[in-house]
FIMARDREN-550498 format. One record per atom (N, C-alpha, C): residue number from 0; x, y, z; atom name. Coordinates in nm, 2 decimals, decimal comma, m for minus. Layout:
<sites>
   num        u        v        w   atomo
   NUM        X        Y        Z      CA
...
</sites>
This chain:
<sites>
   num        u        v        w   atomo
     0    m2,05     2,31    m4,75       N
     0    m2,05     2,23    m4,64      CA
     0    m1,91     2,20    m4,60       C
     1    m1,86     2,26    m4,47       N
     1    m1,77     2,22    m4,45      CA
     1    m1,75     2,05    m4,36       C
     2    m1,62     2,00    m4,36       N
     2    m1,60     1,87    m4,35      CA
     2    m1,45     1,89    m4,26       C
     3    m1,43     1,78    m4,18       N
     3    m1,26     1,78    m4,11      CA
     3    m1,31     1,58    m4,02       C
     4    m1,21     1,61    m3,98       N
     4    m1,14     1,49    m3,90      CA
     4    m1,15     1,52    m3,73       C
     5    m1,18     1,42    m3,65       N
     5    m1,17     1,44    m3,54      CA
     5    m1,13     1,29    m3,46       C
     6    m1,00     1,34    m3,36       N
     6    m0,97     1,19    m3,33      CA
     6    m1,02     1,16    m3,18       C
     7    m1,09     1,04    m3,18       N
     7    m1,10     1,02    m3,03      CA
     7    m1,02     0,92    m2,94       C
     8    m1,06     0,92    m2,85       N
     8    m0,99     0,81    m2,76      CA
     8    m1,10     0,69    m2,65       C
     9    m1,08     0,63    m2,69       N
     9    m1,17     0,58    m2,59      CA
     9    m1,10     0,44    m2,51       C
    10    m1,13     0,44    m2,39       N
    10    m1,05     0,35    m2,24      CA
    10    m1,16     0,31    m2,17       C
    11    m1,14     0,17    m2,14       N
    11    m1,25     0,10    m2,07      CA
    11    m1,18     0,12    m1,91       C
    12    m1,21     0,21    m1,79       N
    12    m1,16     0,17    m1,71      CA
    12    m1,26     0,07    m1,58       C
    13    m1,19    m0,04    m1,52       N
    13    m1,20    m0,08    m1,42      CA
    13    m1,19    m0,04    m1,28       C
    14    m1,32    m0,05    m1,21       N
    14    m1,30    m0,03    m1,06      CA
    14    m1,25    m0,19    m0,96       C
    15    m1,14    m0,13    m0,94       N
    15    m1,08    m0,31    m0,87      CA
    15    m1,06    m0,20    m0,72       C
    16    m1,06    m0,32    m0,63       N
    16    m1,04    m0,32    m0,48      CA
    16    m1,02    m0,45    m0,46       C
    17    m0,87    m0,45    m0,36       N
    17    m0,82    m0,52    m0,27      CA
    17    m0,90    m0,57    m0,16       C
    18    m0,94    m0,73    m0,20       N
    18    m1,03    m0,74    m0,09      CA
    18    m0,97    m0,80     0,03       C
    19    m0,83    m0,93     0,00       N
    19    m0,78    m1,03     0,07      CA
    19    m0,61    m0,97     0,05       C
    20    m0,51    m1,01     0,22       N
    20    m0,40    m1,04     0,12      CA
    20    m0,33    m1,13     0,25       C
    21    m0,28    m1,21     0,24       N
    21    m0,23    m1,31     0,34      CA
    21    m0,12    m1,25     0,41       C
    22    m0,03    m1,30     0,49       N
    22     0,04    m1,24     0,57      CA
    22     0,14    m1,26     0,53       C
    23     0,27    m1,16     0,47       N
    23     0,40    m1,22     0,41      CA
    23     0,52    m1,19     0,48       C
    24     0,59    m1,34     0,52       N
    24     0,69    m1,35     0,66      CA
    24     0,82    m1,33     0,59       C
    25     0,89    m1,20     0,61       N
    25     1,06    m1,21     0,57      CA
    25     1,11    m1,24     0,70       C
    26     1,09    m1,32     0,85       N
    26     1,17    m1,34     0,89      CA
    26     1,25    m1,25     0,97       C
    27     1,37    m1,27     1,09       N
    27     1,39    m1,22     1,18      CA
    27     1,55    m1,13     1,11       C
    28     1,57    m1,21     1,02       N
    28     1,71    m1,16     0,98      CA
    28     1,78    m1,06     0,91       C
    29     1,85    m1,01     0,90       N
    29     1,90    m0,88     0,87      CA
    29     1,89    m0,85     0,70       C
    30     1,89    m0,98     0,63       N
    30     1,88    m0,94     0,48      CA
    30     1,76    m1,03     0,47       C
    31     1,66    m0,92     0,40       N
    31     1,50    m1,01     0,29      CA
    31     1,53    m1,08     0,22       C
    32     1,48    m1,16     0,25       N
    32     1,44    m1,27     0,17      CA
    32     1,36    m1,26     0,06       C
    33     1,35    m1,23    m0,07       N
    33     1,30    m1,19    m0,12      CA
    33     1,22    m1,34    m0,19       C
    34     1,28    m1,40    m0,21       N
    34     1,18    m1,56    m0,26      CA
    34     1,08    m1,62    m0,15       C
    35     0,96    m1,51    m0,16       N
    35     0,86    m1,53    m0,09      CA
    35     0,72    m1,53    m0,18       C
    36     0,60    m1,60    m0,17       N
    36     0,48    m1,57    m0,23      CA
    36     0,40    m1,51    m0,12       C
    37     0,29    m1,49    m0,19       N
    37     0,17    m1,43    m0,12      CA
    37     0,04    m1,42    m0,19       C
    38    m0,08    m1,43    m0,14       N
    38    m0,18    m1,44    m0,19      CA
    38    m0,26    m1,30    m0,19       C
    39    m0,32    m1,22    m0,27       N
    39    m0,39    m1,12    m0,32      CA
    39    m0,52    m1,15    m0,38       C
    40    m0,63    m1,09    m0,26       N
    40    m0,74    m1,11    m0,37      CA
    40    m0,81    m1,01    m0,44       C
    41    m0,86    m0,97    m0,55       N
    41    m0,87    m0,85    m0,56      CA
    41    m1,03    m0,87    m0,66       C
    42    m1,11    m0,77    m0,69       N
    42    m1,24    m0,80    m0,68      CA
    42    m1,26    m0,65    m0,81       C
    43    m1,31    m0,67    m0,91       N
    43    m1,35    m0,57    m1,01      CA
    43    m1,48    m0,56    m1,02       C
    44    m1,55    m0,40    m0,99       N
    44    m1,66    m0,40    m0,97      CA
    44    m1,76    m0,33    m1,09       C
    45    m1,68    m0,26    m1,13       N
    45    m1,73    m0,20    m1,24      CA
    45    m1,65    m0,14    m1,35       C
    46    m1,71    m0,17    m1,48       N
    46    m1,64    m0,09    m1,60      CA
    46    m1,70     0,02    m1,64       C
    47    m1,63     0,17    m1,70       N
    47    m1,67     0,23    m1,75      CA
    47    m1,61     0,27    m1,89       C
    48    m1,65     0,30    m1,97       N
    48    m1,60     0,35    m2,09      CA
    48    m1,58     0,53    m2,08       C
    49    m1,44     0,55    m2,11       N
    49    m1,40     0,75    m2,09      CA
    49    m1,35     0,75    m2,21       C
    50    m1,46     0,87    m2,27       N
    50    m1,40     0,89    m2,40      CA
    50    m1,36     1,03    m2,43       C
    51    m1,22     1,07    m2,48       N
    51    m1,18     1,18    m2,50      CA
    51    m1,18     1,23    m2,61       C
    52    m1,20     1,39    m2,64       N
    52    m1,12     1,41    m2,83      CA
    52    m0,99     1,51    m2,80       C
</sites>
């Protein structure tokens, strides 16, 4: 009987989509402003498990 090793891999991946994202104002002026926030909403719909060898 033969015998060995096999390696696998396995990754849960997520299905996300961008549902929301608010409006983000740099203003009229010639250099961004970069110290701004913004709101993102984002929505995960499903997991799958992918498994490789």
């Amino acid at each position: 009987m033969a015998t060995g090793n096999l390696t696998v891999r396995n990754m849960i991946q997520a299905e996300c989509k961008v549902q929301t994202v608010s409006d983000l104002d740099f203003g009229t002026r010639g250099v961004v402003n970069i110290d701004q926030s913004n709101t993102v909403g984002v929505q995960c719909t499903t997991c799958k498990l992918v498994t490789s060898a």
